[in-house]
N, C-alpha and C positions, 0 to 999 in steps of 0.2 A: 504494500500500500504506500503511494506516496505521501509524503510527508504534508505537510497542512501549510506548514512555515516557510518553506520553498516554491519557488515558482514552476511546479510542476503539470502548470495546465494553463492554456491560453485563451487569446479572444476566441475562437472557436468553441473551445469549452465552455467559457462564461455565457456565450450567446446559446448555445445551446440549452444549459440549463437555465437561463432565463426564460426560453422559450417552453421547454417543460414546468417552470412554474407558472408564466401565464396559464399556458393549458390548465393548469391542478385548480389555481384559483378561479377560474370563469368554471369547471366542473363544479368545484364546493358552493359557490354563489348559486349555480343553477339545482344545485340539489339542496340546498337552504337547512338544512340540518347541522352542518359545523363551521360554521360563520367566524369564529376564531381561524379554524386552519384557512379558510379564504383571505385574512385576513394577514396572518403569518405569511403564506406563499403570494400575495400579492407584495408584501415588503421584500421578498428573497427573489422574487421576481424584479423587482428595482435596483435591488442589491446584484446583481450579477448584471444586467444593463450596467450600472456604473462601472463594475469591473471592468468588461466588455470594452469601455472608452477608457478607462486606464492605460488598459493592455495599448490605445492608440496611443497612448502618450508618453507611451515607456515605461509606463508605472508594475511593474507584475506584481504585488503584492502590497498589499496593509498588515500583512503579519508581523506583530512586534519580533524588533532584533531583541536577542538574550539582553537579559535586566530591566526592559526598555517596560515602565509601568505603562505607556499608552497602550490602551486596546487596537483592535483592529477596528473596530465601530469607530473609536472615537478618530481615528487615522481616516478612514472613511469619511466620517461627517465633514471634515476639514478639508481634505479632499473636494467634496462636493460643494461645499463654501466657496469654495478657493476658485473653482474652473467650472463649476455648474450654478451657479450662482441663484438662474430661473429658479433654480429646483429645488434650490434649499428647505423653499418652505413644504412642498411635497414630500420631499425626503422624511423634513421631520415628524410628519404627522404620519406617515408609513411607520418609521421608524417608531414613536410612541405608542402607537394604537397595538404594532405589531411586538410591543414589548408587555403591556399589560394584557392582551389574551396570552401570551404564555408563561407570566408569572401571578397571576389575580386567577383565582381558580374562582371566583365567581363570576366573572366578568362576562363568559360564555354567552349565561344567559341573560346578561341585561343589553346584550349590541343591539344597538338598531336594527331593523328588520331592512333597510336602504344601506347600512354601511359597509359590508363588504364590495358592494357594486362600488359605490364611491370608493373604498381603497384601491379596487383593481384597477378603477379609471385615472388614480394620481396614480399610480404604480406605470400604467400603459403611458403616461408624458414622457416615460425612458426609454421608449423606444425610439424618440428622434436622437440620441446619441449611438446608438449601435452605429 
């Protein structure tokens, strides 16, 4: 298995699994029973589009160097500050919403019955950088 922390996968790959989380999150939207996981793989759906334009910019990774306390998120967000400017504010309401359905275990049941459509639609603005 390659390693996580190396750049052992490219725009190809990142476009690729972008593309299989769109699909996952427009399936979970259309089946309306797990509105969190639409809601997760719409942000992993975003997240690998950014990758995706990294890889154009030379960037292969956000995986912290040894001792380096920045995350890869937070390497990411700066990132997308930095050179995606538009999309900051998309990013981060992906990135939030997608952060309390997978740590709020109640959260599941109180989404709006409209939000995961709405995240996949701020998640699909990343597809003008592939």
């Amino acid at each position: 298995m390659p390693s996580l922390g190396k750049s052992s996968h490219g725009y190809d790959d990142h476009l690729k699994k972008a593309k299989h989380d769109e699909a996952a999150s427009e399936m979970l939207c259309d089946n309306g029973n797990f509105p969190d996981w639409s809601i997760i793989s719409s942000f992993y759906f975003a997240l690998h589009c950014i990758d995706t334009y990294a890889h154009k910019l030379g960037v292969k990774t956000f995986a912290p160097v040894l001792d380096e306390r920045t995350s890869a998120h937070s390497k990411r967000k700066r990132f997308v500050r930095k050179n995606l400017g538009r999309l900051f504010v998309s990013y981060g309401k992906l990135y939030s919403r997608s952060e309390q359905c997978r740590y709020d275990p109640k959260y599941f049941q109180l989404i709006p019955q409209d939000l995961p459509k709405k995240m996949l639609d701020e998640a699909r603005k990343f597809l003008t950088i592939c």
